[in-house]
N, C-alpha and C positions, 0 to 999 in steps of 0.2 A: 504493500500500500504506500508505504511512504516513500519509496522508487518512483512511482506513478505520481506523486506530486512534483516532485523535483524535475520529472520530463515534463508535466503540463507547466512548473513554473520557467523552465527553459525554453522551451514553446513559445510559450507568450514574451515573451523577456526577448528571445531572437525576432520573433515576428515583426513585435513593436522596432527593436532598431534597424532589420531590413527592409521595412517601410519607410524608416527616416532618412535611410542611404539612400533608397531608389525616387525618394519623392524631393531631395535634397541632392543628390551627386552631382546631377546635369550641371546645374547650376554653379556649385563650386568647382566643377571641371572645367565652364567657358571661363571664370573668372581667373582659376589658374592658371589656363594654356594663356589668356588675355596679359596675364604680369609675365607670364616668362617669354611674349613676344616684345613686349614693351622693355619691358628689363634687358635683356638678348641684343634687341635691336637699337635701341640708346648707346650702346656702350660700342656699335661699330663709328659712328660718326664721330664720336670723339675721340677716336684711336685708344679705346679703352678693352675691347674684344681680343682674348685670347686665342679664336678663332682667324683671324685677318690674316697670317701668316699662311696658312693652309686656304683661305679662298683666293688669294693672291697668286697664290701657286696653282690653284686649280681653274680660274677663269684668268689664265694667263694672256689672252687674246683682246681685254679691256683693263686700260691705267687704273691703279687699284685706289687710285684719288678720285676717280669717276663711280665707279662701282659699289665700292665699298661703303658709302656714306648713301646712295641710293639704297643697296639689300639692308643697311639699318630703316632706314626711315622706311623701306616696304613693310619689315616687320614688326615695326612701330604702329606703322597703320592697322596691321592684321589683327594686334592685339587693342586695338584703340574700338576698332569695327566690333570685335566679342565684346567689349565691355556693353552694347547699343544694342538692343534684342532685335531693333530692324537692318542693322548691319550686319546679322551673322553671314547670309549669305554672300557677301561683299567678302567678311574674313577666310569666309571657306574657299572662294575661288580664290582668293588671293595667295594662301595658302595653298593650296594644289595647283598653282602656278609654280611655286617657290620651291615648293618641296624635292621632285625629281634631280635639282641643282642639287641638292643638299647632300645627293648620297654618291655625287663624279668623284669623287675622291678615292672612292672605294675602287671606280677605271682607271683614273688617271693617278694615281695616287697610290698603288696598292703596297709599297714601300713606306710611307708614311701610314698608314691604316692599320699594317699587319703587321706581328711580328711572327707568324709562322700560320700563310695564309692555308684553308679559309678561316678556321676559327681563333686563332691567336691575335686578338685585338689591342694593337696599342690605345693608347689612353686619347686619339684622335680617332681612332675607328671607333670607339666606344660610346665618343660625343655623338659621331656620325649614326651608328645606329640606333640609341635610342629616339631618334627622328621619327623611330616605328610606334612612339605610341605617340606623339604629338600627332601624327595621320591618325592614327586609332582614334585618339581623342575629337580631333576633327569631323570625323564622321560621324561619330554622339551627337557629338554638338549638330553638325548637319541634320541628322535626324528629328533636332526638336522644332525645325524652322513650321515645320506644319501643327505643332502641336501647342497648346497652351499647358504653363508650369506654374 
């Protein structure tokens, strides 16, 4: 008998906080991904991006005084557009604009990315691939454009 309360009060005790995650996550997921574009992308125009050195080298076909300060301020904007619930879709294509750039490194680059390719990641392929849940995340968030939260 008192097995069967401790499951009914775990039951309920689970239900009630996976209700809070699923009716609350969306929400602080655009707010997240929205600070780590704004944060991320602030810090290329000011020569402040520990990143710069590897997109330098990998969009080596444009001045990286040109470039550089543009891919900040895009995803300044991407995370500016998630903070605006009529901008999501603005963020999401702006973002799946963005993103496929994000992972040439891993072509061009596979020296810098790897250190014992395919799975031995240096500490720049490692930036490079968690890239996969910012798209993950992306598509969440896409998903709520139809919906009211």
């Amino acid at each position: 008998m008192k097995n069967t309360n401790y499951k009914k009060l775990f039951n309920s005790f689970d239900t009630t906080i996976a209700k809070w995650m699923y009716s609350h996550g969306k929400i602080y997921l655009r707010f997240s991904l929205a600070i780590i574009f704004i944060w991320f992308g602030a810090l290329k125009p000011f020569g402040l991006s520990p990143a710069q050195t590897l997109v330098e080298r990998t969009v080596f076909w444009l001045t990286p005084e040109f470039f550089f300060p543009i891919l900040g301020w895009w995803e300044v904007a991407i995370g500016c557009c998630l903070l605006f619930k009529p901008l999501i879709r603005v963020a999401i294509f702006l973002l799946f604009l963005q993103m496929p750039g994000t992972f040439l490194p891993l072509i061009l680059l596979p020296e810098v990315c790897f250190t014992q390719f395919p799975f031995g990641l240096t500490m720049e392929g490692q930036y490079i691939i968690k890239n996969l849940i910012l798209i993950s995340s992306g598509i969440v968030i896409g998903g709520t454009v139809r919906k009211t939260e």
